[in-house]
C-alpha positions as CSV (number, residue, x, y, z in Angstrom):
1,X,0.0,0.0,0.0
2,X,1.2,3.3,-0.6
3,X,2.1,5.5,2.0
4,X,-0.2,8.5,2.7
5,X,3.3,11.0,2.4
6,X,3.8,10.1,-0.2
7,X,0.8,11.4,-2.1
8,X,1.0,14.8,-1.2
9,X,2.6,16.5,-4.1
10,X,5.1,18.2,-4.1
11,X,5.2,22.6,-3.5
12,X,5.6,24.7,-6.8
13,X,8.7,25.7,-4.8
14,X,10.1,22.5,-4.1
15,X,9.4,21.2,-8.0
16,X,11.5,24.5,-9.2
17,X,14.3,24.0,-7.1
18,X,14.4,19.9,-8.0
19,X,14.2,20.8,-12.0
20,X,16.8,23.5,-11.1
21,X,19.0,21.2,-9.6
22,X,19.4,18.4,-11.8
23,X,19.7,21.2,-14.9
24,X,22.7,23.1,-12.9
25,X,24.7,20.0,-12.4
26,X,24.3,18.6,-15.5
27,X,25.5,21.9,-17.1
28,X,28.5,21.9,-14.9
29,X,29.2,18.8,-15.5
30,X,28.9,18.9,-19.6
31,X,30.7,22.8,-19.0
32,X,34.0,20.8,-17.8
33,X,34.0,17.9,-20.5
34,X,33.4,20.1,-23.4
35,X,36.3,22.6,-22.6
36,X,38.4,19.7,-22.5
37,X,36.8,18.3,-26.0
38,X,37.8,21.9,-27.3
39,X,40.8,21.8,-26.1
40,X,41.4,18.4,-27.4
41,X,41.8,19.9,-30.7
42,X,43.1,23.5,-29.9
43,X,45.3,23.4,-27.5
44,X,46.8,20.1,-25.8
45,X,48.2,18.7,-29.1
46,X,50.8,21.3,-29.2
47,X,51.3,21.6,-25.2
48,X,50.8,18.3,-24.6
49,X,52.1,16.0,-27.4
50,X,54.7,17.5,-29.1
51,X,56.4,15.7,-31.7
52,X,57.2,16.5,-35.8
53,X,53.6,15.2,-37.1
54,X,50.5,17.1,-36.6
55,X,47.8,14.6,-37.1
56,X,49.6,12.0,-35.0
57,X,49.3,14.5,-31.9
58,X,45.9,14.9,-32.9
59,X,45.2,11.5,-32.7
60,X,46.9,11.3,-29.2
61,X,45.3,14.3,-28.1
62,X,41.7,12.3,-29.1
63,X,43.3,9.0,-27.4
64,X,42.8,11.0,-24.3
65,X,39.5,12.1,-24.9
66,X,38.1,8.7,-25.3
67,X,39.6,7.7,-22.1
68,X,36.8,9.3,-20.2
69,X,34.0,7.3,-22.0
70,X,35.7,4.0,-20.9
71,X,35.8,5.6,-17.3
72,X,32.0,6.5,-17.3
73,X,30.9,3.3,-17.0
74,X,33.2,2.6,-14.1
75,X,31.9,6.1,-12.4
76,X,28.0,4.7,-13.6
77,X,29.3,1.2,-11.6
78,X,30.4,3.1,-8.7
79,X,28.0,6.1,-8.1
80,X,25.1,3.8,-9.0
81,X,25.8,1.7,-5.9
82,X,25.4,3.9,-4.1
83,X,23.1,6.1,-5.5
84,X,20.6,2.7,-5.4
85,X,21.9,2.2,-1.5
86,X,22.0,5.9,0.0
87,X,20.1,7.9,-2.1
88,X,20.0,10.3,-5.2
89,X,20.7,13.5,-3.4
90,X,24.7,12.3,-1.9
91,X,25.8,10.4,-4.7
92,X,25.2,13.9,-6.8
93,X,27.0,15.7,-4.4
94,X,29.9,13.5,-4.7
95,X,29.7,12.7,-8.7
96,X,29.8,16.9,-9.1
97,X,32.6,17.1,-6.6
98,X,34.5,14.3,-8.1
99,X,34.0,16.2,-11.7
100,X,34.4,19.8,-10.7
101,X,38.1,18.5,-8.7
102,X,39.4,17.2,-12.1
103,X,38.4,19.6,-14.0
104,X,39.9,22.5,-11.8
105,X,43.1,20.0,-11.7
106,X,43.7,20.3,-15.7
107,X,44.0,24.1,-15.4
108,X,46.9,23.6,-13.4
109,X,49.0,20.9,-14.9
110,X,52.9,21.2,-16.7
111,X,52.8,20.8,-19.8
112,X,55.4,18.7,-21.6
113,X,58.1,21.4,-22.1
114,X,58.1,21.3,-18.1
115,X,58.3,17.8,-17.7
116,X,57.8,15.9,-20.3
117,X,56.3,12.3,-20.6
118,X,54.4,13.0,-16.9
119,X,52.6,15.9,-18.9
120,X,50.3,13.7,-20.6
121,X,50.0,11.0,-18.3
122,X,48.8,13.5,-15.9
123,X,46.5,14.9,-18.2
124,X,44.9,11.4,-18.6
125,X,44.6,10.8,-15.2
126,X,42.6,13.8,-14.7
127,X,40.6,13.4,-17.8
128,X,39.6,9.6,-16.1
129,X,38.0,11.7,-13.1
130,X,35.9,13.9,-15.6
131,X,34.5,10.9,-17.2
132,X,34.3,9.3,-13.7
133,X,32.2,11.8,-12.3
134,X,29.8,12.2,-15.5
135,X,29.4,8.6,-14.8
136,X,28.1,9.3,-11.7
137,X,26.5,12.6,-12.3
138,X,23.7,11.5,-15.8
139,X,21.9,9.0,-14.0
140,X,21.4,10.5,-10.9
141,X,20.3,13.8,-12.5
142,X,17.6,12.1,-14.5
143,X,16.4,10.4,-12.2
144,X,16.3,13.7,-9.7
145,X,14.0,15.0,-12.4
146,X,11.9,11.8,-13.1
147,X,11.3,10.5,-10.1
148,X,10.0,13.9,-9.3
149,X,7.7,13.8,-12.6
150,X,3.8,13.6,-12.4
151,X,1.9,11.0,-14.6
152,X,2.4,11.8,-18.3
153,X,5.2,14.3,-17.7
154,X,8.1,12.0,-17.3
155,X,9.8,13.4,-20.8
156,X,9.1,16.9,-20.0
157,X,11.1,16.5,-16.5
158,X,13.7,14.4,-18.0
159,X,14.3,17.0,-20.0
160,X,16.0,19.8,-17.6
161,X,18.7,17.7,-16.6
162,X,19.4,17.5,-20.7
163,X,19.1,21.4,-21.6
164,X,22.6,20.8,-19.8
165,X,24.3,19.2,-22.3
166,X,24.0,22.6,-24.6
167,X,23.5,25.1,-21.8
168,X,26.9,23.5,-21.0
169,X,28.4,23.5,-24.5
170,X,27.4,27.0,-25.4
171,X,29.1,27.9,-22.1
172,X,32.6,26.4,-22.9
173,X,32.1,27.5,-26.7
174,X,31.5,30.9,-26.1
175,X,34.3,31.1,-23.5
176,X,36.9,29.7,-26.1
177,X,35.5,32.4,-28.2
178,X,35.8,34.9,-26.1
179,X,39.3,33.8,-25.1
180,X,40.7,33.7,-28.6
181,X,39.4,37.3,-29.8
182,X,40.7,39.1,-26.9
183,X,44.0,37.7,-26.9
184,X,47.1,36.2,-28.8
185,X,47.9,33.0,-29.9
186,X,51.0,33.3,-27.9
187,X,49.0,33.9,-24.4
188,X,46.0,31.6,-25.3
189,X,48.6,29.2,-25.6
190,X,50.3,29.8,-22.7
191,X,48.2,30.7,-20.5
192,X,44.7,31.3,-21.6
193,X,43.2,28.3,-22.2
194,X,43.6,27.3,-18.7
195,X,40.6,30.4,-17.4
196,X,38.1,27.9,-18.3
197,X,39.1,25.0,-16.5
198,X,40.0,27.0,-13.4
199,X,36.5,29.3,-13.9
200,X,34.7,26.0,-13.5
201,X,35.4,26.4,-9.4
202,X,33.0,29.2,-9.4
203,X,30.4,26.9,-10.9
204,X,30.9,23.9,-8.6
205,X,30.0,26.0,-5.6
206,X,27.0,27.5,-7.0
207,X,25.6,23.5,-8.2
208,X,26.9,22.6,-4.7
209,X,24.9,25.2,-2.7
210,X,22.3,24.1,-5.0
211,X,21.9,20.4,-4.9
212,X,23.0,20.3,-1.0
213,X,19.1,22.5,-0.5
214,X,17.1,19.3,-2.2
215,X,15.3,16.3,-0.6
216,X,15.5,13.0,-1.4
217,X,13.3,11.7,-4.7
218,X,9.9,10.0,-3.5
219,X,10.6,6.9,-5.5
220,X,13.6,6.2,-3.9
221,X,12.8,6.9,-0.1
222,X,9.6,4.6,-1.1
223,X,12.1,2.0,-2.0
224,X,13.8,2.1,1.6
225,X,10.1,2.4,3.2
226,X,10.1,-1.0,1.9
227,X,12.8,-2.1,2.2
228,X,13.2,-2.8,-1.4
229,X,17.1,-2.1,-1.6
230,X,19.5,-4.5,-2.8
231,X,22.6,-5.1,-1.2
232,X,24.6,-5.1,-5.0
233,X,22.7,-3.3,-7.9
234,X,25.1,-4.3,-10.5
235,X,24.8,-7.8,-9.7
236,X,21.1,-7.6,-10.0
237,X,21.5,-5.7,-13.1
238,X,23.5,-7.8,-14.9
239,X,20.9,-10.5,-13.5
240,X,17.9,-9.7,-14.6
241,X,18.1,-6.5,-16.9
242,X,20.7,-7.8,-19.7
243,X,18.4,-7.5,-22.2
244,X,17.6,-3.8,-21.6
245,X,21.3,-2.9,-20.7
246,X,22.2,-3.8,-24.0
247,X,19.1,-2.5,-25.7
248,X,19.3,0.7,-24.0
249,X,23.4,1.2,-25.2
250,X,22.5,0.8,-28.5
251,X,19.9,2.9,-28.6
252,X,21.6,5.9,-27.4
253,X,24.7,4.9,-29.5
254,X,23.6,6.8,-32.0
255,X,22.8,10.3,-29.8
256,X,26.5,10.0,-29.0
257,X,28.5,9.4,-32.2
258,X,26.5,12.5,-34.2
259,X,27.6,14.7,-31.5
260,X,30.6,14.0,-31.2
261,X,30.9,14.3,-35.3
262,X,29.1,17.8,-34.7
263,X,31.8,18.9,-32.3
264,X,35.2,17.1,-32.3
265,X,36.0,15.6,-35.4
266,X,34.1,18.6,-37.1
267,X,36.1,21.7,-35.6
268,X,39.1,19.8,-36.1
269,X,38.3,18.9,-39.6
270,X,37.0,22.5,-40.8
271,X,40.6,23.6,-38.7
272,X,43.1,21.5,-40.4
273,X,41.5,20.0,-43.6
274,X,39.1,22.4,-44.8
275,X,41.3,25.5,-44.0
276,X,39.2,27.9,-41.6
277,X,39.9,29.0,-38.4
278,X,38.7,28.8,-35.3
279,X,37.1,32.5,-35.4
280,X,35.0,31.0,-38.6
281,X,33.6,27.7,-37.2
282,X,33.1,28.1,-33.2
283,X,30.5,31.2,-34.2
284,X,28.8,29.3,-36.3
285,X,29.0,25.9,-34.7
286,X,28.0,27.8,-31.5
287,X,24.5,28.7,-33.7
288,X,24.1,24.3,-34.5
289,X,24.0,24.5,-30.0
290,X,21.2,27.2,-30.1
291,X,19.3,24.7,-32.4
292,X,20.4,21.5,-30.1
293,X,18.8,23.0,-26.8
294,X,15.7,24.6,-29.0
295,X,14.4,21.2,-29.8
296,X,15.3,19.4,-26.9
297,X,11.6,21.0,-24.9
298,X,10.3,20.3,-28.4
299,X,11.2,16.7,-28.6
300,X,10.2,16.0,-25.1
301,X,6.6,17.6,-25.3
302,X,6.4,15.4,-28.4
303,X,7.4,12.3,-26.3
304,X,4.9,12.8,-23.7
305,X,2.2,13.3,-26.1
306,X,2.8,10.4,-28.9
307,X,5.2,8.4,-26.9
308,X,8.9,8.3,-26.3
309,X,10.5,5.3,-28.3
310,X,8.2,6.4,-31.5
311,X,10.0,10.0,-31.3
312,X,13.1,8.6,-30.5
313,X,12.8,6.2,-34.1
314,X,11.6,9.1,-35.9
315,X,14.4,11.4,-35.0
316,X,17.3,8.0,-35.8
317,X,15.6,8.2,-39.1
318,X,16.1,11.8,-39.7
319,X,19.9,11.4,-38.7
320,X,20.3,8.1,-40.8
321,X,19.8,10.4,-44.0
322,X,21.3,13.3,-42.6
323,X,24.3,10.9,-43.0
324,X,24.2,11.2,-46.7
325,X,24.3,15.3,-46.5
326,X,27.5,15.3,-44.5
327,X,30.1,15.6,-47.4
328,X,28.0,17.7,-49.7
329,X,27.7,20.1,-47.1
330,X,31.3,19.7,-45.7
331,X,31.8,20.9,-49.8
332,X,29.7,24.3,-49.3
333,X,32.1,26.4,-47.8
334,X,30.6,28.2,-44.5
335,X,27.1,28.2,-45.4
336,X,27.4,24.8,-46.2
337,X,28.5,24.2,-42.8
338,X,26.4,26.4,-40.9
339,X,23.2,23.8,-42.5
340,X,25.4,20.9,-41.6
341,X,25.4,22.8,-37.9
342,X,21.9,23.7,-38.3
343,X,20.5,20.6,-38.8
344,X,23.0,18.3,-37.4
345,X,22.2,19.7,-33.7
346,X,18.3,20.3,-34.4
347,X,18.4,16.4,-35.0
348,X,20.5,15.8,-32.0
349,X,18.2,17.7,-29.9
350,X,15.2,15.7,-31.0
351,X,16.9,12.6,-29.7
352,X,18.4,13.8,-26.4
353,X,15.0,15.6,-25.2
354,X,13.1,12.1,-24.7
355,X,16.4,10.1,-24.2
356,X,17.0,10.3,-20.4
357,X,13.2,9.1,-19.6
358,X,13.7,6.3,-22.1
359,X,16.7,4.9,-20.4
360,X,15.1,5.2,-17.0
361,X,12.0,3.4,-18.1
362,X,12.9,-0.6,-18.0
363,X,14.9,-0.5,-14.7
364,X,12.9,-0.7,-11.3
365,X,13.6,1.7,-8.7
366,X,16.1,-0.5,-6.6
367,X,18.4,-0.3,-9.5
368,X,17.2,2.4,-11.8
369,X,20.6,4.9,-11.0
370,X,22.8,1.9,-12.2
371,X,20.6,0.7,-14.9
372,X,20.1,3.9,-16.5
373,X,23.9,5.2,-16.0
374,X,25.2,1.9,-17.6
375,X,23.0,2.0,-20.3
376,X,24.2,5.7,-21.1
377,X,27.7,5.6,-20.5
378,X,28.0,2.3,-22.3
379,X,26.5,4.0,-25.4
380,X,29.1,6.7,-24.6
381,X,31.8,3.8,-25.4
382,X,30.2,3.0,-28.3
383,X,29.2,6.2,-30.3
384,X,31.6,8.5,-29.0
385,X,34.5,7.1,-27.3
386,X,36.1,6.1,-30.8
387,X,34.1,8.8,-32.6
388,X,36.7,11.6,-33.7
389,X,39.4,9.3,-34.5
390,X,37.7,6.7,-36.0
391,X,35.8,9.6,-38.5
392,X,39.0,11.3,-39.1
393,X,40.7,7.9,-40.2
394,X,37.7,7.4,-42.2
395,X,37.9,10.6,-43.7
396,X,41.7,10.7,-44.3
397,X,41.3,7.4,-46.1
398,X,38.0,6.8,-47.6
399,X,36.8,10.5,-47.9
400,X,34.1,12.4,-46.1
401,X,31.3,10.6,-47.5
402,X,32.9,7.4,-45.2
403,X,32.0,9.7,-42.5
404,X,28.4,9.8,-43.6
405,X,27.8,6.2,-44.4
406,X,29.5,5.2,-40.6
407,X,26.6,7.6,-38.9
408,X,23.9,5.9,-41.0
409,X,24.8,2.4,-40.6
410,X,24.9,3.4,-36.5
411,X,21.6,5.3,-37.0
412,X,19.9,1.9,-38.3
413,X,21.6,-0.5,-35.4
414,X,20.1,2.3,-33.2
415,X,16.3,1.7,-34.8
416,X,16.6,-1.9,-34.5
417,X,17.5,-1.6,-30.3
418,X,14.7,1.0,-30.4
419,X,12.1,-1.0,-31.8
420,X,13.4,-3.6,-29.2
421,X,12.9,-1.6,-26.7
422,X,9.3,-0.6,-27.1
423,X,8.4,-4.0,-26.3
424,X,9.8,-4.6,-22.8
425,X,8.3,-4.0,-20.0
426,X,8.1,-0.8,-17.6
427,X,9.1,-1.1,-14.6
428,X,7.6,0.7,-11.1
């Protein structure tokens, strides 16, 4: 029976500063990993990895990128424990510290003219606690937000914890912009490009001071009330939910590689191939973000109304042929690329928007956090980890058009696991 509490719902007050929450961590959290994906192509290959050939610091520059997706499902192992044991509210407290500590770490390293070899391995290390701490920080955000959700609104809450993926990116974007108008290469270089990293301290507090105000989620302190807890959610995971683990990775596989393609292997392609620089694409790629975090309310409000998995097909279609516009846009010149931009991030939008509910939907309460974090970190490893270097070895080799064809081919795996998952069932 359910208890009485628990059907009291919840103050305007108290619903504002629970969407608030879980939208102020997650764009902390995506803030710090995408200043690190920029730098990735602007600034670490030549501070970093030093060496005669410019693509193959590149391409360790990326190495380290990727690291962080195989360390997310490690974090969603982790902070899913014991986000499924002790709550929502402290394991986000802990994924956002965790996060915020690295990040502020990478604005402070040597680089390799100071001491060498321990440059980059340092740099890894603290790029492993980034993707750590997102590991942590996804699922417990979503669920912050869902768990909170009245009947029928599940997208629409799941959605605030997402507008922080492009609140987030806009935020690092526009900082790098900012940063590389006002001063020179020299100083950027030396000095400049660590503001960011170290900026990200202010942030921290403020989603700290935030997130330490909230009260548990009523779904979760219903599972203690009886006594539904398991003593090792992985385990019981892994048990019983193998079939929507691996249905929910693919299905968000998709959602990662195109963004990753918008972003990484994009900027460094239009950078180092294409022959524009960095005060010609960020503006412009900074525009594709406005259209990401438009259509991420749209998408959800479209979820809610006709159902989540049918918008989520709809919108792998859409990015499936988008696949086959990539290198005839790529050809355009800058309009040509603002499109690709354009409608590259409007489709990305219309994925992520209804995405977080989705993964949240097979998994019971006792292991939701860890269900729902493995799903989406494990899709991480497989659409994004390998994304920028795999495309730009496609693309050195085979020509854009490879690039393309590799997004469609995901975009249909993606349809299939989809289609899969509308037929399992929802748990409480």
């Amino acid at each position: 029976m359910t208890e009485p509490a628990l059907l009291i719902a919840p103050s305007p007050a108290s619903t504002r500063r629970v969407l608030f929450a879980s939208l102020i961590g997650t764009t902390i959290e995506f803030f710090d990993f995408y200043i690190y994906a920029t730098a990735a192509v602007l600034v670490f290959p030549a501070l970093f990895f030093p060496g005669g050939d410019p693509l193959t610091a590149q391409l360790q520059s990326f190495a380290t990128f990727a690291l962080a997706f195989f360390a997310r499902p490690v974090g969603a192992v982790v902070f899913g424990h014991f986000g499924d044991r002790i709550g929502r509210k402290a394991t986000l407290v802990a994924a956002l510290m965790t996060m915020g500590l690295s990040t502020i770490a990478i604005g402070l390293l040597p680089t390799y003219a100071h001491v060498g070899v321990i440059a980059p391995l340092l740099l890894a290390l603290c790029r492993f606690g980034q993707g750590l701490g997102l590991g942590g920080e996804w699922g417990g955000a979503v669920l912050l937000a869902t768990e909170n959700a009245p009947p029928g609104r599940k997208a629409w809450f799941g959605m605030f914890p997402q507008l922080g993926a492009p609140i987030g990116f806009i935020l690092s974007t526009g900082a790098f912009i900012v940063l590389t108008s006002i001063m020179s290469e020299e100083a950027f270089l030396s000095w400049g490009w660590r503001t960011p990293f170290l900026a990200s301290s202010v942030l921290v507090f403020v989603g700290l001071w935030v997130r330490l105000r909230i009260t548990e989620t009523p779904e979760f302190s219903r599972v203690i009330e009886r006594a539904e807890r398991v003593k090792a959610p992985i385990l019981t995971l892994l048990a019983r939910y193998k079939g929507a683990l691996i249905l929910g990775t693919l299905g968000a596989t998709t959602t990662f590689l195109l963004f990753y393609l918008m972003t990484v292997f994009a900027l460094s392609w239009a950078t180092t191939t294409l022959g524009f620089t960095r005060a010609d694409i960020l503006p412009i790629q900074l525009v594709g973000v406005i259209f990401f975090a438009a259509f991420i309310p749209i998408s959800a409000l479209a979820a809610d109304a006709f159902g989540q998995i049918k918008v989520l097909i709809a919108a792998s279609i859409g990015i499936a042929l988008f696949g086959f516009l990539i290198a005839p846009l790529f050809a355009g010149g800058l309009t040509g690329l603002l499109v690709f931009f354009s409608l590259g991030f409007a489709l990305m939008g219309a994925t992520y928007g209804p995405l977080s509910s989705t993964m949240a939907r097979p998994f019971r309460a006792a292991v939701r956090y860890t269900g729902a974090s493995m799903a989406f970190n494990l899709a991480g490893i497989a659409g994004a980890s390998i994304a920028p270097y795999a495309a730009t070895s496609l693309a050195r080799s085979f020509g854009v058009p490879a690039v393309g064809l590799y997004l469609a081919a995901t975009a249909l795996v993606t349809i299939v696991a989809l289609i899969g998952m509308s037929r399992l069932k929802i748990e409480d």
